[in-house]
N, C-alpha and C positions, 0 to 999 in steps of 0.2 A: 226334264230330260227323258222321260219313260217312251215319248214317240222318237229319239233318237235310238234310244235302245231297244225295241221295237222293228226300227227302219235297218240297224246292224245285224240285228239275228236273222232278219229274212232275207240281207243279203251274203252272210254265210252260210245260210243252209244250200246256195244255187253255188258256192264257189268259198268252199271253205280253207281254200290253198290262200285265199285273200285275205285270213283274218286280221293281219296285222295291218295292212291298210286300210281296213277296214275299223281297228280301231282309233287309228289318226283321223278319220272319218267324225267319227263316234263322239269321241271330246273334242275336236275343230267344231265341228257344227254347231253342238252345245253352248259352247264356248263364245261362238258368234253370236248366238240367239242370245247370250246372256247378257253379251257386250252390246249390241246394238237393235235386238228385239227383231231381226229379219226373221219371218215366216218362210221366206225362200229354199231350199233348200240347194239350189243352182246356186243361187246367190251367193249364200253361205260360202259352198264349197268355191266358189271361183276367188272370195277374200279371203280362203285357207289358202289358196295357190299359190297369191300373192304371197302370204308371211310365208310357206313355207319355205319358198325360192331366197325368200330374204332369210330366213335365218340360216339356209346352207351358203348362202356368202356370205354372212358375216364370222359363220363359223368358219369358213376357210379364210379370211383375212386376218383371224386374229392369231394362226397358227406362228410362232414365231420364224422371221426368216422367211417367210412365203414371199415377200416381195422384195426388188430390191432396197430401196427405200430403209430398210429395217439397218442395212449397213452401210448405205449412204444418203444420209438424213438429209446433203444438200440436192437430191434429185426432188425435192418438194418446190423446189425454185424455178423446175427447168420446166416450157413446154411439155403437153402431153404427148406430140408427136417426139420427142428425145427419146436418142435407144434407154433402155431401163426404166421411162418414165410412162411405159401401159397400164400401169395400177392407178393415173390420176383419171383413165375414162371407167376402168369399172368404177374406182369411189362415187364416180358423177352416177353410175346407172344403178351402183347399189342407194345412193340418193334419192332420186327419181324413184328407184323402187318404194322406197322408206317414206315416199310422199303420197305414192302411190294406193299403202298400208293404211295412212293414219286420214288424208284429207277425204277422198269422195266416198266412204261408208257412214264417216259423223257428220260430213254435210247430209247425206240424206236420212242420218237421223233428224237429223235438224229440219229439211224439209218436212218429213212424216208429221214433226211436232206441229211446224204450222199449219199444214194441211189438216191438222186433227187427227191424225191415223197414228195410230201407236202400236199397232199389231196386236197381237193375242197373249204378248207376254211382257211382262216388266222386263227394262232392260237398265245399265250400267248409264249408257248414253241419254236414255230421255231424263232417269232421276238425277242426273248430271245438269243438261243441258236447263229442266226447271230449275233448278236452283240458281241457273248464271244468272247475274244484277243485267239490267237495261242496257241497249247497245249504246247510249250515251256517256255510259258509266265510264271513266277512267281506266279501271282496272279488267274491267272485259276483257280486253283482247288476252292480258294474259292467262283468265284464269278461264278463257274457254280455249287455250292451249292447253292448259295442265287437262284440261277435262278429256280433249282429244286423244293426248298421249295414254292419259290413264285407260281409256279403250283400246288406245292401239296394241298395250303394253300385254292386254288380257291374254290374247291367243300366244305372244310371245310368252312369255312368263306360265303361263297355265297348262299350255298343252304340251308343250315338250317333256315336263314332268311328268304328268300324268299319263302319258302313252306311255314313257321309258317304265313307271309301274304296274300300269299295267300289260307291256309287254312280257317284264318280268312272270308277273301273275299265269299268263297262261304256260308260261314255261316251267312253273312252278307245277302248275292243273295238271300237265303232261309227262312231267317226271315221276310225278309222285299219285300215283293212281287210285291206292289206298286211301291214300287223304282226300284225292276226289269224292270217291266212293263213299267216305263219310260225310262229308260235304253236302251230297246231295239226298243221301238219308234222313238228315236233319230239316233239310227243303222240304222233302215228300211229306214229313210228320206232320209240319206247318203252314203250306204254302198248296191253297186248294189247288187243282188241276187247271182249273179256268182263269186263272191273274196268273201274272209275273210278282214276282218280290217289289216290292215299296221299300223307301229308306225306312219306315215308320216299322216295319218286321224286322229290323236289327237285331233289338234287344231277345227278340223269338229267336233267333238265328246267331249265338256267341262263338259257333264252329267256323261259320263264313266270315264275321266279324273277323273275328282273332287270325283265321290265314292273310285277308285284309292287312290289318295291324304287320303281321311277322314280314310280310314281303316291303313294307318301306321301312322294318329295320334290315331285317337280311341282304336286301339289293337297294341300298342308297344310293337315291338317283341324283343329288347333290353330293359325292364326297365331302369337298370341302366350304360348302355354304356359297356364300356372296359375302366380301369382304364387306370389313364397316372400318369404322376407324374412331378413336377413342378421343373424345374432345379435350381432356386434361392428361397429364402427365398421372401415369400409374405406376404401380408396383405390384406385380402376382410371383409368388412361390420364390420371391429372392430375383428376380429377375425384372427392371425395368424398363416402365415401355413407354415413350416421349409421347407426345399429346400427335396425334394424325398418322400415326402408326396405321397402318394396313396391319388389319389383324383377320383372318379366316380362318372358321372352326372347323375340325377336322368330322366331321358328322360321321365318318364311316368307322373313326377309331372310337367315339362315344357308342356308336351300335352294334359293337364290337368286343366292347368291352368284356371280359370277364367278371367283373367283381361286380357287373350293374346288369347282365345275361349270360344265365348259364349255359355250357356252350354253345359257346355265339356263331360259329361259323358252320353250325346244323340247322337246317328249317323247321322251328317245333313250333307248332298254334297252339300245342299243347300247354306252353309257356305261360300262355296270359288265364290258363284255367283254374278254377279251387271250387269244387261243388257246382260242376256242371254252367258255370258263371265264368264272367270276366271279372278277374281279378283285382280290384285296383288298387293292390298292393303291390303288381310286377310293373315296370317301368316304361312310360306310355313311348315309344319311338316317334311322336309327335312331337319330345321334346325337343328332339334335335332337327325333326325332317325339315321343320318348315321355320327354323329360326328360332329368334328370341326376342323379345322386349318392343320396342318403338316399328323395328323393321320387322317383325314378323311377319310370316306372309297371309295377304288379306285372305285370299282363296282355299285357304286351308282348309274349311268347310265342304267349299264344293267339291274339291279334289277326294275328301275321303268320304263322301257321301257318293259322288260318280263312281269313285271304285267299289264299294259295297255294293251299288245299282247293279253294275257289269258285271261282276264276281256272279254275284246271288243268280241273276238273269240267267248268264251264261250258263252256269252249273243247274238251272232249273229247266234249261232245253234241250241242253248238248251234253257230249262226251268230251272229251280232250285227251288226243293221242296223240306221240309222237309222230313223226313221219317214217315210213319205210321205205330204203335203197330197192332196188330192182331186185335182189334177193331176195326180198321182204323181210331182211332185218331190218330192227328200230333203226334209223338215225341218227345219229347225238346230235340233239341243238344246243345252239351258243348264244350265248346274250353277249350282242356288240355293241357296241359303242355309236348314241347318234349323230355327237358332234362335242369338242372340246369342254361344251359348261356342261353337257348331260349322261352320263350312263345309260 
C-alpha cells in the first residue's frame, strides 16, 4: 500500500480541497490491488467507479418506502412499463451493474493466470483461483462463484468502512490541533526525514497508534454491526430468543459504554496509555468494530494497518486545518452520513 500512499499525498499537496476523494482513491485502489493484483492504476480506479455507482443504488433502494412496490407487493407481477412498476428497469440495471462489478475483473484474473502474468503483487483472486479443482470437477462452477463473489465483496465490504474512518480521522486531525501537534512530534523523534512511516514503526509510534484506536471507538462506522442470527433456541438476562432470531449488536452503545470507557463521548488517545505505552489493560475497540466469532471480519487487519499507514503518512507530511469562510473564520465541519449501512 505505501506506493498508494505515496501517489495520495502528491496529489493533495497540488489540490488539498480534494482530500476526501482522494481518500476513497487511496483504499479503492489498494483495495483492488489487493483483490485482483491490477498494477493499473486507470484500471483500478475505473472498477472503483463501477462499485461505487453500485453501492449508491443499492443504498438508495434499500431506503424503506423509496419505491412503490414496498406498499404494493403485487406490482412485482405487473410489466415494467405499468405506471408504478419503474423500479423493475433500475433492479435490471442495478443487475447489469452487479455483473458488471464481479465478472470481467476475475475473468481477467483468470486470464493473467493463464497467460503466466500475475503482476507485482499477490492478490485475493489468483490465491483464489490456484486453489480451484479442474474445470471437469463437479463442483467448480460453484466454488469459482463463491471465489468470484469473495473479490467482488472486497471493495464493497472494505472500503466503505475504512473511508467513513478515515474520513473521521482527519476531521478529528483538524479539530483538535494540539493532538496533531503531538502527533507529529512523536514522528520527528522516530521517523528519519527521508521515509515515510511503515506499519513495522507502530510500536515506535503509541501516540498515532492509540488516536488510530480512539477514532474507530469514538466514531463507529458500523453502529449496529451486520445481523447474524442464532441457530438454537437461547436464553440472555431473562429474556428469550427463538432459534433465527435477527439479532444486531449495538457496536456504538458498547463504545460508548461508561463502565468499559471513561468518558466515552470525549476524544482521548490518552486512554489506551500507562508509561508512555499502549495499555492492554484498556479495552481494545476492535472488540466490537469488526464483529465477533465465525463472522468476524476477515479485513480487519488491513483496515487497521491502512489507517495507521495514512494516519502516520499524512501527520509526517502535512498539517490539517479546518476550512475558513470568506471572513476567515474556521468553519465547522460535519461528519455525514455515506449511505444507510455506513456513518
Amino acid at each position: 500500500m505505501n506506493e498508494e500512499i505515496k501517489l495520495f499525498l502528491q496529489k493533495i499537496r497540488s489540490n488539498p480541497d480534494h482530500i476526501f476523494i482522494g481518500l476513497q482513491f487511496l483504499f479503492g485502489t489498494a483495495i483492488m490491488r489487493t483483490a485482483y493484483g491490477f498494477d493499473d492504476i486507470r484500471q483500478n480506479e475505473s472498477l472503483i467507479h463501477n462499485a461505487e455507482e453500485l453501492i449508491l443504488e443499492l443504498s438508495e433502494a434499500v431506503i424503506p418506502g423509496r419505491y412503490l412496490v414496498d406498499y404494493f407487493p403485487i406490482l412485482r407481477y405487473v410489466p415494467s412499463w405499468f405506471p408504478g412498476a419503474g423500479f423493475k428497469n433500475k433492479f435490471r440495471d442495478m443487475a447489469h451493474l452487479n455483473a458488471k462489478m464481479r465478472f470481467p475483473p476475475f475473468e481477467e484474473a483468470k486470464r493473467d493466470m493463464e497467460d503466466g502474468r500475475k503482476g507485482n503483487y499477490p492478490s485475493m483472486a489468483h490465491g483464489l483461483i490456484d486453489r480451484l479443482p479442474e474445470e471437469s470437477d463437479p463442483d467448480r462452477k460453484d466454488l469459482e462463484e463463491v471465489a468470484r463473489n469473495v473479490c467482488a465483496v472486497a471493495y464493497v465490504a472494505g472500503t466503505e468502512t475504512t473511508v467513513s474512518s478515515a474520513t473521521a480521522l482527519v476531521y478529528v486531525l483538524a479539530n483538535y490541533p494540539e493532538m496533531q501537534t503531538k502527533a507529529q512530534e512523536e514522528i520527528d523523534k522516530v521517523i528519519a526525514s527521508d521515509r515515510l512511516p511503515v506499519v513495522s514503526d507502530r510500536e515506535e509510534l503509541p501516540y498515532v497508534h492509540a488516536i488510530v484506536k480512539e477514532v474507530s471507538r469514538w466514531y463507529s462506522v458500523v453502529p449496529l454491526g451486520v445481523a447474524h442470527a442464532n441457530t438454537e433456541d437461547d436464553e440472555y438476562d431473562g429474556y428469550f430468543i427463538p432459534k433465527g432470531t435477527f439479532i444486531l449488536q449495538n457496536n456504538w452503545a458498547i463504545m460508548h459504554d461508561p463502565d468499559i470507557f471513561d468518558r466515552p463521548f470525549e476524544f482521548l488517545p490518552e486512554r489506551y496509555f500507562k508509561d508512555g505505552k499502549i495499555d492492554p489493560s484498556v479495552p481494545d475497540p476492535d472488540i466490537a468494530a469488526f464483529g465477533h466469532g465465525r463472522r468476524i471480519c476477515p479485513g480487519r487487519h488491513f483496515s487497521n494497518d491502512a489507517l495507521f499507514l495514512m494516519a502516520a503518512s499524512l501527520l509526517a507530511t502535512y498539517s490539517i486545518a479546518a476550512p475558513k469562510d470568506k471572513e476567515g473564520n474556521v468553519a465547522p465541519m460535519k461528519l455525514e452520513t455515506r449511505n444507510p449501512f455506513v456513518t
